[in-house]
C-alpha positions as CSV (number, residue, x, y, z in Angstrom):
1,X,8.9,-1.6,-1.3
2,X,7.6,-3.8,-3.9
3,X,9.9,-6.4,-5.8
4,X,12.4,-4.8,-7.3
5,X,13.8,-3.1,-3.7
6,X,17.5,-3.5,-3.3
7,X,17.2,-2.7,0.1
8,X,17.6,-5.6,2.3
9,X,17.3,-4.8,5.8
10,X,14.9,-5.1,8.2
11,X,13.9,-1.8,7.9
12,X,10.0,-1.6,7.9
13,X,9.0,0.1,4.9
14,X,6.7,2.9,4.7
15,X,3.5,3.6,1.9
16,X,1.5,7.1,2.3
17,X,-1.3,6.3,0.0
18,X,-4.2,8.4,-1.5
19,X,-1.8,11.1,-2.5
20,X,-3.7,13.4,-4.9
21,X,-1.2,16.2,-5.8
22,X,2.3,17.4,-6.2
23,X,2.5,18.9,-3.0
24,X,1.6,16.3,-0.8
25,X,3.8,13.6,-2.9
26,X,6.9,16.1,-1.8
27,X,5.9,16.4,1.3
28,X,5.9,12.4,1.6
29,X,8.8,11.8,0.3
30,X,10.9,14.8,1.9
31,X,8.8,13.0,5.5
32,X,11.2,9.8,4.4
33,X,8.3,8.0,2.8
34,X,9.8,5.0,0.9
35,X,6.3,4.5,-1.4
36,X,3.1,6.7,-2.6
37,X,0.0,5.7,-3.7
38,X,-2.0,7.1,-6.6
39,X,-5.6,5.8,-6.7
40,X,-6.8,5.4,-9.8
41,X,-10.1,4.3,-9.0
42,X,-12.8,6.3,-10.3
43,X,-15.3,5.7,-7.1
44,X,-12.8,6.5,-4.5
45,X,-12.7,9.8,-2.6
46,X,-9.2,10.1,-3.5
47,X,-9.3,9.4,-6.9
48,X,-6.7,10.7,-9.2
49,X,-7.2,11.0,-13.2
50,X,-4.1,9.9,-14.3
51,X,-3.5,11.2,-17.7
52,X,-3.6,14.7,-15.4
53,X,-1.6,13.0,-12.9
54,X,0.9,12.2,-15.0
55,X,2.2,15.3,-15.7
56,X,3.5,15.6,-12.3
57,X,3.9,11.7,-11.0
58,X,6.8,11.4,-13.7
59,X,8.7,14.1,-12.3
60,X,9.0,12.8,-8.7
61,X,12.2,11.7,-7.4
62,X,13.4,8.1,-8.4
63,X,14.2,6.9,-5.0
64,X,10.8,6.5,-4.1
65,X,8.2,3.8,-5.4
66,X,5.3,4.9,-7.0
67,X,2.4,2.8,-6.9
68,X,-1.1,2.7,-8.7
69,X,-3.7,1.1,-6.9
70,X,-6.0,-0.5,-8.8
71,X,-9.7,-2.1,-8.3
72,X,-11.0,-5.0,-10.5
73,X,-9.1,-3.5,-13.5
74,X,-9.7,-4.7,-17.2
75,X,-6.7,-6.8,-18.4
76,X,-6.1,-3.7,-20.5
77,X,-5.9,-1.1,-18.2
78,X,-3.8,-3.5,-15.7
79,X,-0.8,-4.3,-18.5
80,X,-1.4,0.0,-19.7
81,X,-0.5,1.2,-16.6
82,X,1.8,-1.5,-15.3
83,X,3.9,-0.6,-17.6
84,X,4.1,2.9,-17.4
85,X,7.7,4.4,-17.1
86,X,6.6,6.4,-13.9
87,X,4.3,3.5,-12.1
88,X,7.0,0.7,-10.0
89,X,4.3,-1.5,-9.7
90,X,0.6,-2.0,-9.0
91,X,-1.5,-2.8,-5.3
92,X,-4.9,-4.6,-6.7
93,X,-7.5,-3.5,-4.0
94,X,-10.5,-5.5,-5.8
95,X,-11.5,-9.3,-6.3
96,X,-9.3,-10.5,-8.9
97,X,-8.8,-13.3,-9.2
98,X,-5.7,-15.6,-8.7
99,X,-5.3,-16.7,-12.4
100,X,-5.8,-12.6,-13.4
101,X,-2.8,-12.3,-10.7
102,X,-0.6,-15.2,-12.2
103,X,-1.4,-13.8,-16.0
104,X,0.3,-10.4,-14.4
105,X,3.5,-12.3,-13.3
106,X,3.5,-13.7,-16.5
107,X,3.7,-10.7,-17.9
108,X,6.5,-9.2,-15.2
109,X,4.4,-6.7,-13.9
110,X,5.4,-6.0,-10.4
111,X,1.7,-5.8,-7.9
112,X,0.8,-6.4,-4.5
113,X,-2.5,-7.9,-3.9
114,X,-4.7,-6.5,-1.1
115,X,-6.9,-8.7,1.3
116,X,-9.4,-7.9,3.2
117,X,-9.0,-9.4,7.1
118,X,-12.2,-9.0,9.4
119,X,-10.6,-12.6,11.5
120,X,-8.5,-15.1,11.1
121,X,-10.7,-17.1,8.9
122,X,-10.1,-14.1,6.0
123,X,-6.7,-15.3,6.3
124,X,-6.9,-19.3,6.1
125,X,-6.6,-20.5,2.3
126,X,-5.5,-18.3,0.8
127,X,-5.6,-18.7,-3.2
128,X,-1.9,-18.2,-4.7
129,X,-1.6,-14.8,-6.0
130,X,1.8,-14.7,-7.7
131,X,3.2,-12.3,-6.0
132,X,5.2,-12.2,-2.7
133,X,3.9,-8.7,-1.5
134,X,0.2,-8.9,0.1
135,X,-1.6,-5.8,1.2
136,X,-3.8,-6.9,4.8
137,X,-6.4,-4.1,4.7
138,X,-9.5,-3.9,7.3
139,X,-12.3,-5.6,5.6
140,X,-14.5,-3.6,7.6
141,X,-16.1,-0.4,6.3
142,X,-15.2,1.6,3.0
143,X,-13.1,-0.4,0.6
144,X,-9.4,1.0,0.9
145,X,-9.1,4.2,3.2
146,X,-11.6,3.2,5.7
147,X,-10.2,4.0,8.7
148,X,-10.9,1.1,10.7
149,X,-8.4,-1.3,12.2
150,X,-8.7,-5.0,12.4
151,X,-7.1,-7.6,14.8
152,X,-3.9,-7.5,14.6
153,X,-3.3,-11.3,16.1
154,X,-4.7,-12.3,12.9
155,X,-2.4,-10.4,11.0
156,X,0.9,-11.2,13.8
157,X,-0.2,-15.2,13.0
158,X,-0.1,-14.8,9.4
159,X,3.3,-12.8,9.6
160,X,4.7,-15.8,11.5
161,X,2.8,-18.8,9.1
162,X,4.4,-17.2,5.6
163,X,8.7,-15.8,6.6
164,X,8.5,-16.0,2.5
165,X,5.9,-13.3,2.0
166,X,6.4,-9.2,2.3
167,X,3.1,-8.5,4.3
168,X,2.1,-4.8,4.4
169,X,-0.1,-3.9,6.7
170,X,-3.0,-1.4,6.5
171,X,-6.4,0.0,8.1
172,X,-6.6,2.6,10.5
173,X,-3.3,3.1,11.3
174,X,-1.8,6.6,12.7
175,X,0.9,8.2,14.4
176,X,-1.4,6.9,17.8
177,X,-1.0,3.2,16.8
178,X,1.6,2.4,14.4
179,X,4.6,2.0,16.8
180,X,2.4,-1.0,18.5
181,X,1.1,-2.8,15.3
182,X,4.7,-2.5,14.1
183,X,6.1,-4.7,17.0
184,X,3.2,-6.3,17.2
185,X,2.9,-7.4,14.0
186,X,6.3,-7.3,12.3
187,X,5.1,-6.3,8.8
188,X,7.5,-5.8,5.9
189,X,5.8,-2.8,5.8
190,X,2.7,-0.3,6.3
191,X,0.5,1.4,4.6
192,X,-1.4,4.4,5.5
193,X,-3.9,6.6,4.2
194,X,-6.8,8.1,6.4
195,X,-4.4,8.7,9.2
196,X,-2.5,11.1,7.8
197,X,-5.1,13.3,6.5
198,X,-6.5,16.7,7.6
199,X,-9.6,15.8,4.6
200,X,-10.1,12.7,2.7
201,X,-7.4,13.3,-0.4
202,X,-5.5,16.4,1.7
203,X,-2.5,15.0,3.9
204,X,-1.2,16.9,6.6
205,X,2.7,17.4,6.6
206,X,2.6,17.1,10.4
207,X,0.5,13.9,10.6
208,X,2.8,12.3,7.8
209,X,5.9,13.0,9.6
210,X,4.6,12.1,13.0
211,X,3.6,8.6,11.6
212,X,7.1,8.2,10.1
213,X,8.8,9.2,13.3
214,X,6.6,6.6,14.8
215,X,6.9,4.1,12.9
216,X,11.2,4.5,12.9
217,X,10.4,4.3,17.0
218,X,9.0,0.8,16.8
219,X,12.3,-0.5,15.4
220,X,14.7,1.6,17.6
């Protein structure tokens, strides 16, 4: 999903975030999930610790990416877990900042870098972040998981002003919605969370494969 993929279709790639446990991970992955999140944030209702985590993250099967999302990390804890042997890469959900980004690259630590979208406007200028893979999440609401959709135009526009970036796009998708923001859109890929959950931090096998399903429908 990230930088490294050898897959080069147009194939729209799909991220079930906030995984918390071994269970749901498998579950993901057996849905045809081609990334999972593991949020490492302390504050978030889906937090995981990962020197628990690990235990179990490590012995997931290789075909999937495994991603740590991150918010407003120390340099420290960015470079530590970026270069874990089980973590493919990092998605930075806080405010860092462009130069923290390029110092990443410079170290070859594979991220994405989410951005909050409430309009078009939180799309215009945007600072180089050194990466080719941006996250557009809902800026409205909770911070990562929220829910809440935004306007997908702005998004769609976006798509069509930058061919060179992978655009993933996030916030309030589900099963209900995904097959339209796919062809509305045309992300490189999506990334959901809420909408596949029966509780915040619990997915639900049915929701996760219904979204899948979905999502394959938009490009059929």
């Amino acid at each position: 999903m990230f930088d490294r993929s050898p897959d080069q279709s147009n194939r729209v790639r799909v991220k079930i975030c906030g995984i918390t446990n071994e269970g749901d991970a498998c579950a993901a992955i057996e849905c045809g999930a081609d990334a999972i999140g593991f949020n490492f944030w302390p504050e978030s209702k889906r937090y995981v610790d990962i020197g628990i985590a690990s235990r179990w993250i490590r012995d997931l099967p290789g075909q999937v990416f495994k991603i740590a999302v991150l918010v407003d990390p120390t340099w420290e804890q960015a470079l530590t877990i970026g270069g874990l042997s089980f973590i493919d890469g990092l998605q930075l959900h806080g405010s860092e900042s462009a130069d923290f980004c390029r110092r990443l690259a410079a170290q070859n630590i594979v991220f994405a870098k989410a951005v909050p979208v409430r309009d078009s406007i939180s799309l215009s200028n945007l600072a180089s972040f050194s990466t080719q893979t941006l996250v557009l999440d809902s800026g409205i609401g909770a911070l990562g998981g929220s829910g809440k959709t935004f306007p997908w135009e702005s998004a769609r526009q976006f798509v069509k002003e930058h061919p060179e970036l992978r655009v993933i796009l996030a916030g309030g998708l589900t099963a209900g919605n995904v097959t339209e923001a796919i062809r509305e859109v045309s992300p490189f890929g999506i990334d959901v969370s809420t909408g596949v959950e029966s509780s915040p931090g619990c997915k639900d096998k049915k929701l996760v494969r219904a979204f899948i399903d979905a999502a394959r429908l938009a490009q059929s």
